[in-house]
C-alpha positions in Angstrom: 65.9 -50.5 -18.2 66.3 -46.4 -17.3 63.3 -46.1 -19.1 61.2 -48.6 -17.4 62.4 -47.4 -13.7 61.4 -43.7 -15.1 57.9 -45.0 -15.7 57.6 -46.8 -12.5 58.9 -43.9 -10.5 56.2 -42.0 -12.4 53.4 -44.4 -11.5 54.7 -44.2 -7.9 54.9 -40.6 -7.7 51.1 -40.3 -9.5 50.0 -42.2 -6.8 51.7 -40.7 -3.9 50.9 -37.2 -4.6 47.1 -37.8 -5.9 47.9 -36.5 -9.6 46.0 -37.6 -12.7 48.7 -39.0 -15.2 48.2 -41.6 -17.4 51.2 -43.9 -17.4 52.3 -45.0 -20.3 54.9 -44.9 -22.7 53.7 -42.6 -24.8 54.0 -38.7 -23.5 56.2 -40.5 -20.6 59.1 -38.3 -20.5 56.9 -35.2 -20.3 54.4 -37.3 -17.6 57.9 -37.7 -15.4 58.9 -34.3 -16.0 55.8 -32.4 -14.4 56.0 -35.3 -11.8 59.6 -34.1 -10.6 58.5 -31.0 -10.2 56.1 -31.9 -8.1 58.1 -34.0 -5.8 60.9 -30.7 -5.3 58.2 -28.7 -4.6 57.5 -31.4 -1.9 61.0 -31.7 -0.5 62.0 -28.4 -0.8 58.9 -27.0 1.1 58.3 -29.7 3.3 55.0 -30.8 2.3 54.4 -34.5 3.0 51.4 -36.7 2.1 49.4 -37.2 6.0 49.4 -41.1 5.9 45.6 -42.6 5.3 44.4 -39.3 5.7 42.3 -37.8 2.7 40.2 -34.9 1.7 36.5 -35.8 0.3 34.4 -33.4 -1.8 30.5 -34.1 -2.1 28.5 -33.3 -4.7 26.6 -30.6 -3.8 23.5 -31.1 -1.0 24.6 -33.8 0.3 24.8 -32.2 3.7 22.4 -30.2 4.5 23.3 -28.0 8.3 24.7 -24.8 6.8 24.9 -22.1 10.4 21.9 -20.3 11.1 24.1 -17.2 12.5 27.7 -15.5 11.6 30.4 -16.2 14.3 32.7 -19.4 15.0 30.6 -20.5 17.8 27.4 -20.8 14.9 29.8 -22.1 12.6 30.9 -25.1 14.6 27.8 -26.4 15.6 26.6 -26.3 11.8 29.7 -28.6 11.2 29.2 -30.9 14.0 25.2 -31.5 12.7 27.1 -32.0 9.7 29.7 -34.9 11.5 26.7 -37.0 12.6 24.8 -36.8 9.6 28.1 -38.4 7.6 28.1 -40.9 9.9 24.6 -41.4 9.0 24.8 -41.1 4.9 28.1 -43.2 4.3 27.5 -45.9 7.0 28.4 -48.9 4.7 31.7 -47.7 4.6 32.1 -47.4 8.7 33.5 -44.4 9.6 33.8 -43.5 12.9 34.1 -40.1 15.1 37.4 -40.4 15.7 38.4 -40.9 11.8 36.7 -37.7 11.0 39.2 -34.9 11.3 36.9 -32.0 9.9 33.6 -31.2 8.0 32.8 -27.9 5.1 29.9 -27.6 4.7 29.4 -24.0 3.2 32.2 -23.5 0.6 32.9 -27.0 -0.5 30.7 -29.6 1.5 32.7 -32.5 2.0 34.9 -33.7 5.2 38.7 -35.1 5.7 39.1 -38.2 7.4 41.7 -41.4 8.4 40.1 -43.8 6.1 41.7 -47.5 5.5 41.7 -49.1 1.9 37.8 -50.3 2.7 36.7 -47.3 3.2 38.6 -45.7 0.7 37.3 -47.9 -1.9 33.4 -47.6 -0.6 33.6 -44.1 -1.0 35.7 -44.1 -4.3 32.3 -45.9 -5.7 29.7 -43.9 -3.9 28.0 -41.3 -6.5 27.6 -38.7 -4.1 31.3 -38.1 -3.7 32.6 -35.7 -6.2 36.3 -36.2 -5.5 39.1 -38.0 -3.1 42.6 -36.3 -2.4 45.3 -37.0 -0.1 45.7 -34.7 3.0 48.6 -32.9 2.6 50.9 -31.3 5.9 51.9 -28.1 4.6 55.3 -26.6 6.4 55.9 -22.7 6.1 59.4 -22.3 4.3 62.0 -19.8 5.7 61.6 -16.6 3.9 64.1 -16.2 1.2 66.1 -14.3 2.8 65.8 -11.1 5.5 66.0 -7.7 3.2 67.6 -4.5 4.2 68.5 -3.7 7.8 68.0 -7.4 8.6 65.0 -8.1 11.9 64.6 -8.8 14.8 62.7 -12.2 14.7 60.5 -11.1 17.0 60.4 -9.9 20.7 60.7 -6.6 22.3 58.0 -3.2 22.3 57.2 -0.8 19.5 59.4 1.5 18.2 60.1 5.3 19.5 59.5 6.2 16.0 57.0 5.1 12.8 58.7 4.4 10.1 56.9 3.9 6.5 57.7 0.5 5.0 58.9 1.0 1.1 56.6 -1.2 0.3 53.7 0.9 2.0 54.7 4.1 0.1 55.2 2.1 -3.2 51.5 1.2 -3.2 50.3 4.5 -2.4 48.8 2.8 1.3 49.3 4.2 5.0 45.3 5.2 4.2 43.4 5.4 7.7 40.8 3.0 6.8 37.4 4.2 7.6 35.0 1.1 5.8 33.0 -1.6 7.8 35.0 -4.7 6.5 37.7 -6.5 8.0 41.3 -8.8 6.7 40.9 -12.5 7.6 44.1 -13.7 7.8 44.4 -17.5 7.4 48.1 -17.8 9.0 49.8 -18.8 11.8 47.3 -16.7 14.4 48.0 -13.0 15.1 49.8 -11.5 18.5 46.5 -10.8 20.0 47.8 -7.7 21.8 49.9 -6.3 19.8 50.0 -2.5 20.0 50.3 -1.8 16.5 47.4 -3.8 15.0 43.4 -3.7 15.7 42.4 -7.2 16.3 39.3 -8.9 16.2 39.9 -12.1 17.8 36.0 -12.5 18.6 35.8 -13.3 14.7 38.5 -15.6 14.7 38.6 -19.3 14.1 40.7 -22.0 14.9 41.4 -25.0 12.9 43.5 -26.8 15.3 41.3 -28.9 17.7 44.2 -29.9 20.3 47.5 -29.1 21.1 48.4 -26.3 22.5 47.5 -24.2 19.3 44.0 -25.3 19.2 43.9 -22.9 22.8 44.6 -19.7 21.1 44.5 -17.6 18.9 47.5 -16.1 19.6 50.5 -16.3 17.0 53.2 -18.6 17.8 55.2 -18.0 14.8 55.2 -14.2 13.2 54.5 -15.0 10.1 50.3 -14.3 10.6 51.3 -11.3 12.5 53.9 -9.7 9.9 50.7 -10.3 7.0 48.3 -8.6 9.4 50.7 -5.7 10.1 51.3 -4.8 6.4 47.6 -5.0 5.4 46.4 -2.7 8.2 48.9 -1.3 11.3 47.9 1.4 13.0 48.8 4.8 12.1 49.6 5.4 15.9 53.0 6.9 15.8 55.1 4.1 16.7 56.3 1.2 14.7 55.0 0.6 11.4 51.8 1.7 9.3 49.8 -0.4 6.8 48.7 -0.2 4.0 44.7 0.5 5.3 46.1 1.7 8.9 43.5 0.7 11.2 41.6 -1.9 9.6 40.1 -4.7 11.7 41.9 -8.3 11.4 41.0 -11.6 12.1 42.9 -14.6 13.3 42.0 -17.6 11.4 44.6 -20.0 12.7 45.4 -23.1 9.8 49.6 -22.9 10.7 50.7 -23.6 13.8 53.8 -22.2 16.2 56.1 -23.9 13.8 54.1 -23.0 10.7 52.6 -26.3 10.2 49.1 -27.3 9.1 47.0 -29.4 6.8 45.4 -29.0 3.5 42.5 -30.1 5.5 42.5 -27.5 8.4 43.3 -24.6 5.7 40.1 -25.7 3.8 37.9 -25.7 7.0 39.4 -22.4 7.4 38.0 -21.1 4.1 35.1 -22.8 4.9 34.7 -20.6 8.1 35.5 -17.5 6.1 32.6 -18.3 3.4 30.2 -19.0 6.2 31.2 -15.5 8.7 32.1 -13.4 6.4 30.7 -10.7 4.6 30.8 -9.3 0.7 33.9 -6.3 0.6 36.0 -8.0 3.3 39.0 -9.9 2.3 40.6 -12.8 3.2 44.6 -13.6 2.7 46.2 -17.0 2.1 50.3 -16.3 2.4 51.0 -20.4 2.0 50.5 -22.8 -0.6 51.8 -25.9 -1.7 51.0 -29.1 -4.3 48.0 -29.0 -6.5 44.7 -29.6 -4.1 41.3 -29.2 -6.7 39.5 -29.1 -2.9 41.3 -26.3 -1.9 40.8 -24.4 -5.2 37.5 -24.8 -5.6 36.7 -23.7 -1.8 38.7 -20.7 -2.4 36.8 -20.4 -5.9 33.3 -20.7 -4.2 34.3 -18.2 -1.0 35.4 -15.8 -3.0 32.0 -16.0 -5.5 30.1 -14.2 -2.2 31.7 -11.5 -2.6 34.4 -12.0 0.1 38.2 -11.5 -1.9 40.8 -13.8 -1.9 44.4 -12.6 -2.0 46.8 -15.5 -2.8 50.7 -15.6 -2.5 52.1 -17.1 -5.6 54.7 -18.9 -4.4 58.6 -18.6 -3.8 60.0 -21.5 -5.4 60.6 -19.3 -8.8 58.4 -21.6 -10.8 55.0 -21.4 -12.4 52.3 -20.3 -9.9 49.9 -23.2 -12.2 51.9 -25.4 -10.0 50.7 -24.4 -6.7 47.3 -24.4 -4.7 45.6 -22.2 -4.1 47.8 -19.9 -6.1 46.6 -21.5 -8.7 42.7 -20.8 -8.2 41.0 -18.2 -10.6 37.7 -16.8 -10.8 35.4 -13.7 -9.4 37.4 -11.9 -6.4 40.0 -14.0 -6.7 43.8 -12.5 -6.8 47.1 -14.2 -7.1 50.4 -11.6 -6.1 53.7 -12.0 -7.7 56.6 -10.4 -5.7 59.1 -7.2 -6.5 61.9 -5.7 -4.8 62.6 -2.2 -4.7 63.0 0.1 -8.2 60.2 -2.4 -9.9 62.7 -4.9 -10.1 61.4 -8.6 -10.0 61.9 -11.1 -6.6 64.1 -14.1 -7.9 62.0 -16.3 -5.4 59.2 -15.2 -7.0 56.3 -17.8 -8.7 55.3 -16.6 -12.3 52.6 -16.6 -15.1 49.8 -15.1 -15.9 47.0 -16.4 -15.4 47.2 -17.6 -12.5 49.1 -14.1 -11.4 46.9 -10.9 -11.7 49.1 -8.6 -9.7 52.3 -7.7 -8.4 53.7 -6.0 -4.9 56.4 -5.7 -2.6 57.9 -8.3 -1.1 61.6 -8.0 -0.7 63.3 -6.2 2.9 59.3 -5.5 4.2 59.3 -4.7 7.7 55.9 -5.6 9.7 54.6 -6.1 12.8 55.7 -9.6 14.6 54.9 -12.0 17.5 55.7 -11.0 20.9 55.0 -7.4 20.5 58.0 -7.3 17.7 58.7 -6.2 14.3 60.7 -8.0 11.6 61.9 -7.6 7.8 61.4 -10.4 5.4 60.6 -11.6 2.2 58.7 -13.6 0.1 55.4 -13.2 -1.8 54.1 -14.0 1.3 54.5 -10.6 2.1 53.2 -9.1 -1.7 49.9 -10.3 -0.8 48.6 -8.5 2.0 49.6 -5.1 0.0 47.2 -6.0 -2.5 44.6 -7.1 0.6 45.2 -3.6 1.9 44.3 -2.3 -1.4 40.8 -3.9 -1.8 39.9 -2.8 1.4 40.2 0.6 0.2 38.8 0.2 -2.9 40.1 -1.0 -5.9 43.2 -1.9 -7.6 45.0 0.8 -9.8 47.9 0.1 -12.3 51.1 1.0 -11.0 53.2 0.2 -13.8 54.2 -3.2 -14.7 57.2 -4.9 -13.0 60.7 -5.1 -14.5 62.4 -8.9 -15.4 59.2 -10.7 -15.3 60.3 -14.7 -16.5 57.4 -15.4 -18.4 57.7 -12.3 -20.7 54.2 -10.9 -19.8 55.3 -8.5 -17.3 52.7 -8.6 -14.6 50.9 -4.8 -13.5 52.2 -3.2 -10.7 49.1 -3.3 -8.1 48.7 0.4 -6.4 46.0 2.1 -4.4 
């Protein structure tokens, strides 16, 4: 009987969370096992299935309006040719306006929608869809913990003093960036006037539609702002400095104020990114969650332009093959692995290489935060946008390799 409720919490699970497991009794145990872990992941983070609400990939040219210029404004119009034309192509299975919740159209093409079990069945046996996932609502999780010297959280003006994050100095960064590309940073927004960081908002894009996030760019939360800071604060004498101090960085807003989104609005994101952006510049993606194939393979294509993707591997101290997009690989692609201070490894930290290229620091980093602020946290949310920083300067150099790696291949050190 315990092994018959196994399997049929198995089936349930396979079903809830849009995985691929054959059930049956053979290979069952192991079938349950990787199942469990998904489910933690989704408790422990938050992440909950969006109820009716999926993600459809098309096979490619099905849509056809890709934008005719760079900039949101281009970009949005594309995607709204690309609404009515759905409604056009898959009108046997009557979707509607409202249903649609967003179209891609240059990275993946393909839209996410509140379909009922008609629909989903129409499109499950039309040949020009290419896949059909659930939408997931993806939940920032605290940061493991607040390192050395605690923060702030936020609030109050600059400092009377910079100071040079370990992290910075560890990396060899605090380089005034001089290039022509910029950071996208696909977060919870970025304080739009913050002192310590040059923002582009003009570049920006918002994922959010309405609410009161959908009116700004601004950052709500701190987390977007603390990424931005540590890939490129200005070297201006106050607060913190960046890795490439100075560079340009763009809001691309997929979390809300309570660092909240959708698989479906961080895909439109990446969409925006392949469609503006421009080969050199590099995009970061500090969040993550259950395995999406949409997700990876938008990041995938993006990042095949020439545009690089730096990917946080995770903080549930598990393997990053788990997670999307951690788990993405190909051209330009990078997932980051955290470290404290002395090379030691992050016990939070997501493992295993592949999906993990590099390492950075990402235990006690102080950044710039919402509200004009500065904070100290952790995660490998804040070991990716060192290795952003990085790229923007050039290329990645070997640091060493990282000390108490779990999966035995200690991962390199990534330095500028």
């Amino acid at each position: 009987m315990k092994k018959q409720l196994k399997l049929a919490k198995t089936c349930l699970l396979a079903g809830a969370l849009g995985l691929f497991v054959a059930c049956e009794n053979s290979g069952e145990e192991e079938a349950f096992e990787a199942l469990e872990q998904q489910e933690d992941l989704l408790v422990s983070y938050g992440y909950q299935v969006i109820p009716n609400q999926y993600v459809v990939t098309l096979k490619t040219g099905t849509l056809g309006s890709q934008p005719a210029a760079k900039g949101a404004g281009s970009y949005k119009q594309a995607m709204d040719n690309n609404k009515i034309q759905l409604l056009s192509l898959f009108g046997k299975s009557n979707l509607t306006l409202d249903a649609v919740q967003a179209v891609y159209g240059y990275s993946v093409e393909g839209f996410a929608a509140q379909l009922t079990d008609d629909q989903l069945q129409v499109l499950r046996q039309d040949p020009r869809v290419a896949s059909i996932e659930p939408d997931y609502l993806i939940i920032l999780a605290p940061p493991p913990g607040k390192g050395p010297g605690g923060g702030d959280g936020g609030g109050g003006g600059g400092s009377t003093s910079q100071t040079t994050p370990w992290g910075i100095t560890r990396v060899n960064g605090g380089v005034a960036y001089t290039g022509n590309n910029k950071a996208y940073i696909l977060d919870s927004g970025i304080d739009l006037d913050h002192e310590d960081l040059n923002v582009n908002a003009g570049a920006g894009f918002n994922a959010f539609t309405s609410g009161k996030d959908s009116r700004s760019l601004d950052d709500g939360n701190g987390h977007g702002t603390h990424v931005a800071g540590t890939v490129a604060a200005l070297n201006n004498t106050v607060g913190v400095i960046g890795v490439a101090a100075g560079a340009p960085v763009v809001p691309v807003k997929v979390l809300d104020s309570r660092g909240s989104g959708s698989y479906s609005g961080v895909i439109a994101g990446v969409d925006f990114v392949a469609s503006t952006g421009s080969n050199g510049d590099v995009a970061n993606m500090s969040l993550g969650g259950p395995v999406s194939v949409a997700l990876d393979n938008a990041v995938v294509a993006a990042a095949a332009s020439g545009i690089k993707f730096v990917l946080a591997a995770g903080n549930s101290a598990t393997n990053a093959g788990n997670s999307s997009p951690a788990r993405a690989n190909g051209a330009n692609v990078y997932t980051v692995s955290a470290m404290g201070q002395n090379d030691t490894w992050a016990s939070f930290s997501n493992y295993g290489n592949p999906p993990v290229d590099y390492c950075a620091p990402g235990v006690g980093i102080a950044s710039t935060w919402k509200d004009g602020g500065y904070n100290s946290i952790s995660g490998t949310s804040m070991a990716a946008p060192h290795v952003a920083g990085i790229l923007l300067l050039g290329n990645i150099s070997n640091g060493g390799t990282v000390s108490g790696d779990p999966d035995g291949n200690p991962d390199t050190i990534a330095s500028n």
